[in-house]
N, CA, C and O atoms as CSV, one atom per row, in Angstrom:
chain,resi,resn,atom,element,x,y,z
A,1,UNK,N,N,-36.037,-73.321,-6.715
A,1,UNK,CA,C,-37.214,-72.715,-6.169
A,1,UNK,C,C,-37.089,-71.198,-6.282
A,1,UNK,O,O,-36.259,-70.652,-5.555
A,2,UNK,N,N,-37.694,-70.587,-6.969
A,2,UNK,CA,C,-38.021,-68.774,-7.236
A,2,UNK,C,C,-38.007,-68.167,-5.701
A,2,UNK,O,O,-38.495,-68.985,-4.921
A,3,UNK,N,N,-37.701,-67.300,-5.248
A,3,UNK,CA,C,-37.594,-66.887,-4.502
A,3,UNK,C,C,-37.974,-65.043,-4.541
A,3,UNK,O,O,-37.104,-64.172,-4.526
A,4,UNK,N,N,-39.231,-64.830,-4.585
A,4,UNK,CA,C,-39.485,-63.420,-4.892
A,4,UNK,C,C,-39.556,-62.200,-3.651
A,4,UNK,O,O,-39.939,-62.455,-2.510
A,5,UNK,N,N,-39.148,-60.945,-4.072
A,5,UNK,CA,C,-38.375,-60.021,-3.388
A,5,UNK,C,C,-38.864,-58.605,-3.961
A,5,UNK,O,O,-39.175,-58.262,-5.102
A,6,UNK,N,N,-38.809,-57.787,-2.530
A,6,UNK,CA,C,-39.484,-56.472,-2.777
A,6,UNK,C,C,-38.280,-55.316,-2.628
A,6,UNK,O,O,-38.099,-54.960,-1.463
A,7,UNK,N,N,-37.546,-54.764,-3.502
A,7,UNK,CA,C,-36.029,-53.831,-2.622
A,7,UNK,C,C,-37.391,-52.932,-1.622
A,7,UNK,O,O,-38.615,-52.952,-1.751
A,8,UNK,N,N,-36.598,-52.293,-0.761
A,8,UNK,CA,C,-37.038,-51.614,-0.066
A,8,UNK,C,C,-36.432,-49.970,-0.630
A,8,UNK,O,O,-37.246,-49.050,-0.711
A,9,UNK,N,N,-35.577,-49.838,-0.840
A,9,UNK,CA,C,-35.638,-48.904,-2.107
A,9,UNK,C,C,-35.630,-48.631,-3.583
A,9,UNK,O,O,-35.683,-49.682,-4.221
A,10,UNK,N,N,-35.584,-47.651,-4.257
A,10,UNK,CA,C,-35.677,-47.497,-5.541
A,10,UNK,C,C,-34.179,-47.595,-5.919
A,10,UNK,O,O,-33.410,-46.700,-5.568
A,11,UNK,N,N,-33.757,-48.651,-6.619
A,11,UNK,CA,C,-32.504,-48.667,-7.802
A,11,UNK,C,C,-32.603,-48.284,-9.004
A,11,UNK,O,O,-33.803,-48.247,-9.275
A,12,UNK,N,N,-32.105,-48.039,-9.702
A,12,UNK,CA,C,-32.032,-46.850,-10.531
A,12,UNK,C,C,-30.489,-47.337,-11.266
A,12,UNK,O,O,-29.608,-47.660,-10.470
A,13,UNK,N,N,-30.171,-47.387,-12.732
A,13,UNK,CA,C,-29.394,-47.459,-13.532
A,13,UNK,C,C,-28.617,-45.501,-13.164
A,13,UNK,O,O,-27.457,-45.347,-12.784
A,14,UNK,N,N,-29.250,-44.733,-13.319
A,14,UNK,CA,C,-29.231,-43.285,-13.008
A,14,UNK,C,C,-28.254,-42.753,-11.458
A,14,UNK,O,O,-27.473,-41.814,-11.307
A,15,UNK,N,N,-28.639,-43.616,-10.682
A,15,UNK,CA,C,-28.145,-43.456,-9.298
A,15,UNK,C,C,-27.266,-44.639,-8.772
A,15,UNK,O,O,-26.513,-44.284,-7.865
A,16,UNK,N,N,-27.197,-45.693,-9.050
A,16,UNK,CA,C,-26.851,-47.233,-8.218
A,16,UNK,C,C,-25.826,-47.625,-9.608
A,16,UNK,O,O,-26.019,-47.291,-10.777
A,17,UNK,N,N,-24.716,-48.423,-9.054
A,17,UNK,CA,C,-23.264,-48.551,-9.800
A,17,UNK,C,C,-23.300,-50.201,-9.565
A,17,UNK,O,O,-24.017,-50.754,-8.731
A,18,UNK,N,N,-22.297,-50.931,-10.552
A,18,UNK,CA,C,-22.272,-52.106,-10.713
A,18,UNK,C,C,-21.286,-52.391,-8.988
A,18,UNK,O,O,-20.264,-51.887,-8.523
A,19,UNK,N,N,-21.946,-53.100,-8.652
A,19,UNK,CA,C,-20.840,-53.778,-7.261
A,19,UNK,C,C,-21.538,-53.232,-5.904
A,19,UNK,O,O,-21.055,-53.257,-4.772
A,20,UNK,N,N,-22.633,-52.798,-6.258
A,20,UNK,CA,C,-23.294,-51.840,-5.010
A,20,UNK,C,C,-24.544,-52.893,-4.241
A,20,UNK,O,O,-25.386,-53.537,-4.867
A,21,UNK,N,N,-24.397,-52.853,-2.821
A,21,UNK,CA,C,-25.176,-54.254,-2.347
A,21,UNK,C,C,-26.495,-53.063,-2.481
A,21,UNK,O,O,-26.453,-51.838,-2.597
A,22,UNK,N,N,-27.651,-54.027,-2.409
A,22,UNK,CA,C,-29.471,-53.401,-2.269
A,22,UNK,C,C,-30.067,-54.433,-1.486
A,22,UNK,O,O,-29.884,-55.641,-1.633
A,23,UNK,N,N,-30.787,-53.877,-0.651
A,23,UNK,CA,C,-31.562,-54.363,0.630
A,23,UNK,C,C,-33.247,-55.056,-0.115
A,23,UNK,O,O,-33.847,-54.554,-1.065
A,24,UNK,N,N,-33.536,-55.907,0.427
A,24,UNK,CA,C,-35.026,-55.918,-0.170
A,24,UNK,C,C,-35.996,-57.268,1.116
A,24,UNK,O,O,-35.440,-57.745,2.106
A,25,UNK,N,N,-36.435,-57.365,0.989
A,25,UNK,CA,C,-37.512,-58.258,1.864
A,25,UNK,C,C,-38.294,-59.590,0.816
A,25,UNK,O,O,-38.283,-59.628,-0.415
A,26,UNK,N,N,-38.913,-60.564,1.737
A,26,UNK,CA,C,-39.368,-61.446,0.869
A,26,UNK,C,C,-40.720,-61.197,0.703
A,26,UNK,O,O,-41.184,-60.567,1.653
A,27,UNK,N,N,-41.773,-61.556,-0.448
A,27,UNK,CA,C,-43.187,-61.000,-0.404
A,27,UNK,C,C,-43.599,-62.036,-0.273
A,27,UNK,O,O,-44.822,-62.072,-0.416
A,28,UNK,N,N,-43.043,-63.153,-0.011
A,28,UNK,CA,C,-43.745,-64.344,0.510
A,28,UNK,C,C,-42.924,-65.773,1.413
A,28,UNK,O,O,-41.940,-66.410,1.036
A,29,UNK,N,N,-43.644,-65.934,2.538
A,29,UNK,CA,C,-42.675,-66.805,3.321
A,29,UNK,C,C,-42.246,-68.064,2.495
A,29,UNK,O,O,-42.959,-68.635,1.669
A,30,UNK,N,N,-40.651,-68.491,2.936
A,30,UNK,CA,C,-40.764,-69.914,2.263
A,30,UNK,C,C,-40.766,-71.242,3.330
A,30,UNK,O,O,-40.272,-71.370,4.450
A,31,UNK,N,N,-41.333,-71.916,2.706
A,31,UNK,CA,C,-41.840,-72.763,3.951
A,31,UNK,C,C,-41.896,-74.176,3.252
A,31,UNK,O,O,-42.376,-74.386,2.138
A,32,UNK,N,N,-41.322,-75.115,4.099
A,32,UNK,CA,C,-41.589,-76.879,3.733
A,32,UNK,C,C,-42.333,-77.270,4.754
A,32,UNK,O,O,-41.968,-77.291,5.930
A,33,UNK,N,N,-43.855,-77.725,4.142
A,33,UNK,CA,C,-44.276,-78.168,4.943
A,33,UNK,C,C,-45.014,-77.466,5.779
A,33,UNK,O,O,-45.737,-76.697,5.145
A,34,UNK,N,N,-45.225,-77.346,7.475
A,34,UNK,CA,C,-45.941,-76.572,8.202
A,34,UNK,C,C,-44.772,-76.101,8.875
A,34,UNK,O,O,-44.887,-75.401,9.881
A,35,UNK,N,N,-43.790,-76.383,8.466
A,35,UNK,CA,C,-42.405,-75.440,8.949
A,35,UNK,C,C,-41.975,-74.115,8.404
A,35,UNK,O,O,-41.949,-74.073,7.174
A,36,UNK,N,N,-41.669,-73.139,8.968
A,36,UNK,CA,C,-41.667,-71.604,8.100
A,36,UNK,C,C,-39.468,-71.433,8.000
A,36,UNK,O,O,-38.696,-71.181,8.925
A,37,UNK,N,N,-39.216,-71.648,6.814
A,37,UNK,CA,C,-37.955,-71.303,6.963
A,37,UNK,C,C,-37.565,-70.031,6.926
A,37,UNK,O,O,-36.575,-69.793,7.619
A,38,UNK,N,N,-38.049,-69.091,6.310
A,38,UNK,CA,C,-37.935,-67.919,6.385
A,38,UNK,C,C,-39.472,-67.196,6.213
A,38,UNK,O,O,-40.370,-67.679,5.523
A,39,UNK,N,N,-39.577,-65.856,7.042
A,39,UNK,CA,C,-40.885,-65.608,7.099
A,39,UNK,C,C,-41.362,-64.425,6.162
A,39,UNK,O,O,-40.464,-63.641,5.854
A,40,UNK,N,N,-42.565,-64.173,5.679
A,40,UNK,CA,C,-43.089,-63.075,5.082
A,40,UNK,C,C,-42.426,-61.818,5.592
A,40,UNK,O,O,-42.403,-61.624,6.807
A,41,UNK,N,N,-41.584,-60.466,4.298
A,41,UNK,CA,C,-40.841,-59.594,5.305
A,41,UNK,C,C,-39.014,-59.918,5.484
A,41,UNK,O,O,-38.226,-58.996,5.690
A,42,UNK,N,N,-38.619,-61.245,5.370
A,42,UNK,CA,C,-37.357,-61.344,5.911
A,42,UNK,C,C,-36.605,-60.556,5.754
A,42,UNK,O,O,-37.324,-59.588,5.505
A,43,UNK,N,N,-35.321,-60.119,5.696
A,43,UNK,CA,C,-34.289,-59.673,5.113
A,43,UNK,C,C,-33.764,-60.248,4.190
A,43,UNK,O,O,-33.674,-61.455,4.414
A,44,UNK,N,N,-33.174,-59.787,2.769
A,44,UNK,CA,C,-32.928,-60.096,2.390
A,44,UNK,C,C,-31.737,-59.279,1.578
A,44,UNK,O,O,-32.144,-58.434,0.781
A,45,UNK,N,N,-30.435,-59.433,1.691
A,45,UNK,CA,C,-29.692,-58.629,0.680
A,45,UNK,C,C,-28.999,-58.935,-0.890
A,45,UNK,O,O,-28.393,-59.999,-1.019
A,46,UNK,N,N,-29.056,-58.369,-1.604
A,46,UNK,CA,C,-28.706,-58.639,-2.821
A,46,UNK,C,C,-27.233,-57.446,-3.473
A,46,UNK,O,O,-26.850,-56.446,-2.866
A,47,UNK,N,N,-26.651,-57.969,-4.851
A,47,UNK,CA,C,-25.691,-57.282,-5.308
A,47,UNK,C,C,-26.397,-56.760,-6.467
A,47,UNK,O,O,-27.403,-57.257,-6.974
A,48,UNK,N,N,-25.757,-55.670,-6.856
A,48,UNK,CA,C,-25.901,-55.156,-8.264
A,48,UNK,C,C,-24.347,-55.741,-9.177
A,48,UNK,O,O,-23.137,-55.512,-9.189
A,49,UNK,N,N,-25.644,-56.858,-10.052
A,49,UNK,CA,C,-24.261,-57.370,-10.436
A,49,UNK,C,C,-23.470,-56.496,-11.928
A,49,UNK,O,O,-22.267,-56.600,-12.167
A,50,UNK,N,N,-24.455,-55.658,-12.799
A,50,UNK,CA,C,-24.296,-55.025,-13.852
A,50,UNK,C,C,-25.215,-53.925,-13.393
A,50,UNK,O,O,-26.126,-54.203,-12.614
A,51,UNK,N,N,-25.037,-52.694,-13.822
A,51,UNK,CA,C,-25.673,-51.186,-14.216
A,51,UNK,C,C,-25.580,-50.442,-15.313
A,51,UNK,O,O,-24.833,-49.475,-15.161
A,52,UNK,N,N,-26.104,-50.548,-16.443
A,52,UNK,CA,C,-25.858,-49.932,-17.718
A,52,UNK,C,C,-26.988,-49.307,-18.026
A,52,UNK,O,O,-28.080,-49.787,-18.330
A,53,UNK,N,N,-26.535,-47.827,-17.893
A,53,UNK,CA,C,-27.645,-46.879,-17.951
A,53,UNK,C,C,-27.957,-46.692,-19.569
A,53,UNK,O,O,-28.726,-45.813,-19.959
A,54,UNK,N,N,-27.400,-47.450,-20.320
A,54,UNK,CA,C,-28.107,-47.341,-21.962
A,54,UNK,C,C,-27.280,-45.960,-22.277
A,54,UNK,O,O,-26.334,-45.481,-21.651
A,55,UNK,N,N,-27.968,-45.462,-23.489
A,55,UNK,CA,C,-27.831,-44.229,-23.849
A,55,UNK,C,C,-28.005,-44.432,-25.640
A,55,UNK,O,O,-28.070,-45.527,-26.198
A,56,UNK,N,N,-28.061,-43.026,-26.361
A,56,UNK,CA,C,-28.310,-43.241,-27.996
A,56,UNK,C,C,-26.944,-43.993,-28.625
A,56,UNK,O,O,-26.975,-43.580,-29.784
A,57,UNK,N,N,-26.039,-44.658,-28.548
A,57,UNK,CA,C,-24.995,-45.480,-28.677
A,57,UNK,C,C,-25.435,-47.084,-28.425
A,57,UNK,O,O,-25.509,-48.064,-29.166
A,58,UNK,N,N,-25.659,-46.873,-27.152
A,58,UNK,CA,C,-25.394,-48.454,-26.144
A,58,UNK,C,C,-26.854,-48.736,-26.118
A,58,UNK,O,O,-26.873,-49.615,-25.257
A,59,UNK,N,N,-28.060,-48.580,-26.479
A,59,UNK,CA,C,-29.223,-49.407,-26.599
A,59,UNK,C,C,-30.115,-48.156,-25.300
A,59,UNK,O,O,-30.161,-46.964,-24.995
A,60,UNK,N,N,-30.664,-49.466,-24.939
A,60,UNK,CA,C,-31.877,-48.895,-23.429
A,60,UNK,C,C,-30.702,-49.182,-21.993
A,60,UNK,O,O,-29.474,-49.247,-21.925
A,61,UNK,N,N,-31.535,-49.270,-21.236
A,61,UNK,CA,C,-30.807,-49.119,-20.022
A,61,UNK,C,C,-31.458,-50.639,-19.467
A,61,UNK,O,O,-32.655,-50.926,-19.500
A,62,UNK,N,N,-30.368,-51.507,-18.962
A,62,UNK,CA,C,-30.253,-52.583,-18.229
A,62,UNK,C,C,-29.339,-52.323,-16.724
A,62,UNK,O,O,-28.414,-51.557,-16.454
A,63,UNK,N,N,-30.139,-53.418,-15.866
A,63,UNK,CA,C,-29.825,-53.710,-14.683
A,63,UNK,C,C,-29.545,-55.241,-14.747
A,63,UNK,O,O,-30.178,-55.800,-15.642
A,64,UNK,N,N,-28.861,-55.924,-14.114
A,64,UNK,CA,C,-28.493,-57.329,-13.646
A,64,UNK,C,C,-28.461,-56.794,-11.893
A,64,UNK,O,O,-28.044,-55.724,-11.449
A,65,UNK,N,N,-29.054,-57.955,-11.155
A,65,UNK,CA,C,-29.830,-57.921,-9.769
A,65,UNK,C,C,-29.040,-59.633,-9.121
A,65,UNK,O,O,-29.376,-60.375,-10.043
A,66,UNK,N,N,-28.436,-60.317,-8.353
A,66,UNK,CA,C,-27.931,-60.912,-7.828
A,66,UNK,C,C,-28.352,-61.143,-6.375
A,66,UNK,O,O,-27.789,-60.319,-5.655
A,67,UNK,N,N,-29.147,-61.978,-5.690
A,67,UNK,CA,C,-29.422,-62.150,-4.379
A,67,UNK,C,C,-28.435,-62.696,-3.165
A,67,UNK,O,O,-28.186,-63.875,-3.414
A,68,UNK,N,N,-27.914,-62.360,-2.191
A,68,UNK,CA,C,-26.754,-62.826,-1.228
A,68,UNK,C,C,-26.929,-63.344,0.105
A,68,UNK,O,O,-26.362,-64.223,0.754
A,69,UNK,N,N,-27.828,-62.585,0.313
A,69,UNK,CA,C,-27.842,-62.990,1.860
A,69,UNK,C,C,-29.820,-62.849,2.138
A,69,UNK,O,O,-30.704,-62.061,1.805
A,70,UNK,N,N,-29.698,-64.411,3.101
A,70,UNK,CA,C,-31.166,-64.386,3.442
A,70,UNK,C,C,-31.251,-64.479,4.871
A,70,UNK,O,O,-30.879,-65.486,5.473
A,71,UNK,N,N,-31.712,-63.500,5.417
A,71,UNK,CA,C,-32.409,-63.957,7.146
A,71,UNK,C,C,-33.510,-64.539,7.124
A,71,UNK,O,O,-34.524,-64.215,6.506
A,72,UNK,N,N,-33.230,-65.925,8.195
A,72,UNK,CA,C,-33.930,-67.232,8.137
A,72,UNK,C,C,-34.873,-67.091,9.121
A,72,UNK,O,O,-34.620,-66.020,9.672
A,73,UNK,N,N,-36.050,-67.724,9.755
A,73,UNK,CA,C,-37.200,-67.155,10.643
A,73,UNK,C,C,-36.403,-67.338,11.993
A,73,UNK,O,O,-37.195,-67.122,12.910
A,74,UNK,N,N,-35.147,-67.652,12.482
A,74,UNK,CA,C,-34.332,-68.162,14.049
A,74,UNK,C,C,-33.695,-67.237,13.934
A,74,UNK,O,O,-32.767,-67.305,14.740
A,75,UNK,N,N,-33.637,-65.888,13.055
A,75,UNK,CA,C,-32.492,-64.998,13.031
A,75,UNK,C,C,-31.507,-65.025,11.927
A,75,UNK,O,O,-31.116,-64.061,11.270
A,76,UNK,N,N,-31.167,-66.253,11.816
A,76,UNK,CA,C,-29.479,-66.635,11.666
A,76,UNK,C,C,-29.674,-65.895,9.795
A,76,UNK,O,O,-30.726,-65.612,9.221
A,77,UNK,N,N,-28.697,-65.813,9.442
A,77,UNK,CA,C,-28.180,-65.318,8.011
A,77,UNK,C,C,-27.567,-66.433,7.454
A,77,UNK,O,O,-26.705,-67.051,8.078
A,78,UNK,N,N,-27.899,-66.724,6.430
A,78,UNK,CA,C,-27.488,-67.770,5.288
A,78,UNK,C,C,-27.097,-66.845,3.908
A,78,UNK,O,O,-27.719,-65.880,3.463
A,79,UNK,N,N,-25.989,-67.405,3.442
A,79,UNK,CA,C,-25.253,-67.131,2.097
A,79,UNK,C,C,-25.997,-67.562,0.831
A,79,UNK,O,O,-25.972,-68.750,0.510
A,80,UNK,N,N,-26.697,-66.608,0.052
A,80,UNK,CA,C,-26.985,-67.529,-1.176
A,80,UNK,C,C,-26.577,-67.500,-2.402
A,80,UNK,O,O,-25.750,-66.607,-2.587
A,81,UNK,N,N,-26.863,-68.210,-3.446
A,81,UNK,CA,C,-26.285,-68.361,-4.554
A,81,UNK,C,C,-27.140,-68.582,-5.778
A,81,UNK,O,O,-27.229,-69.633,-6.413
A,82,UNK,N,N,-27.742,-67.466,-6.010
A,82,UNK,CA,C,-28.537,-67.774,-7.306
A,82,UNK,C,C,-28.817,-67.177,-8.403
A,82,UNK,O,O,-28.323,-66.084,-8.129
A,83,UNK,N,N,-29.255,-67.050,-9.497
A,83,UNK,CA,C,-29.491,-67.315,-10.534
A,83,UNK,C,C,-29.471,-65.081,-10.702
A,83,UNK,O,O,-30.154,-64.259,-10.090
A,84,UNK,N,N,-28.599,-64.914,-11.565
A,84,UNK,CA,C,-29.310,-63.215,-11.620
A,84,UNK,C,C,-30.671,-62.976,-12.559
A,84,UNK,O,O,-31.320,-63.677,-13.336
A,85,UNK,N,N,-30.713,-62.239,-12.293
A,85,UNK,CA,C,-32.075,-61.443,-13.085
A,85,UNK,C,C,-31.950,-60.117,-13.744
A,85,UNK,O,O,-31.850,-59.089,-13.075
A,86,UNK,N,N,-31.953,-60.120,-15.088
A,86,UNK,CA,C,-31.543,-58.921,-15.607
A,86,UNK,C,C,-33.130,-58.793,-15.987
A,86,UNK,O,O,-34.049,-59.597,-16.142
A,87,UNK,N,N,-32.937,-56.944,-16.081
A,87,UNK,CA,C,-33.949,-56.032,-16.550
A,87,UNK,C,C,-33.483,-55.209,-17.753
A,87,UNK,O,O,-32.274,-55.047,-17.919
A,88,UNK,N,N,-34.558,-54.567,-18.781
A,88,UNK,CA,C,-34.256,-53.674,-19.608
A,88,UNK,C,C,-35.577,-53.025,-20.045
A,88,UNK,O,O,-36.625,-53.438,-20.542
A,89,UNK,N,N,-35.102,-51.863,-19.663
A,89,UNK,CA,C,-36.302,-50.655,-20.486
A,89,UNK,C,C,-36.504,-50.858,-21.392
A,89,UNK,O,O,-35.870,-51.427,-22.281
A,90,UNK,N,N,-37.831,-50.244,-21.317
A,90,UNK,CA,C,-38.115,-50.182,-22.745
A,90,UNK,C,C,-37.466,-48.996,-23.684
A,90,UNK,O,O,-37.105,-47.855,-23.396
A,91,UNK,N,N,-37.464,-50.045,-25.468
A,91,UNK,CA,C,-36.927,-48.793,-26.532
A,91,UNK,C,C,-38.151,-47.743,-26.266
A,91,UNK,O,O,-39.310,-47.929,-25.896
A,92,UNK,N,N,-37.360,-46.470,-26.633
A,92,UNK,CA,C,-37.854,-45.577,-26.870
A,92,UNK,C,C,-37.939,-44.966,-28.530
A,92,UNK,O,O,-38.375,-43.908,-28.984
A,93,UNK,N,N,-37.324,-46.134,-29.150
A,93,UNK,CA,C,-36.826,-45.990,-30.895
A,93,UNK,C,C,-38.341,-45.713,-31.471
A,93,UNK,O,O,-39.254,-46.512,-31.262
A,94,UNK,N,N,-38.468,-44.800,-32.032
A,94,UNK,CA,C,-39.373,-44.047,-33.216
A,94,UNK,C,C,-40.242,-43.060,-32.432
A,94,UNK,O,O,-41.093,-42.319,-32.924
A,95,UNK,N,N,-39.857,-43.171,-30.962
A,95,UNK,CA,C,-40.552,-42.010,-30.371
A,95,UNK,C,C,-40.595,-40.453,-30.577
A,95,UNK,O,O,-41.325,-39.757,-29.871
């Protein structure tokens, strides 16, 4: 099940290092049923699992994003385990 997420700040290949946790919230509750397991807003923390700011050598600049920890709608914090999500700029080649 996708689980989509807003950081609450700006990460940045430029500023943010591989191993560095990032804070973010959920943009939508997840819910079975008429039961709310976690609500619109939660907490949510994640790892930076890669940071490669690119450069004229090494390509564009990629991020890999890792999700860890979810606050559930009772409070409590659960461990998670899923799937990363890498990003990459766009080339700037023939610009």
């Amino acid at each position: 099940m996708p689980i989509t997420v807003q950081t609450t700040s700006t990460i940045s290949t430029k500023s943010n290092k591989t191993g560095e946790a990032f804070s973010a919230v959920l943009t939508k509750p997840i819910t079975s049923g008429d039961w709310v397991i976690a609500k619109q807003g939660a907490r949510v923390e994640g790892v930076i699992v890669d940071s490669d700011p690119g450069g004229k050598v090494k390509g564009v600049a990629s991020m890999t994003l890792a999700l860890r920890r979810l606050t559930l709608a009772d409070g409590r914090t659960i461990e998670l385990d899923t799937a990363t999500v890498v990003q990459e700029a766009k080339t700037s080649k023939g610009k």
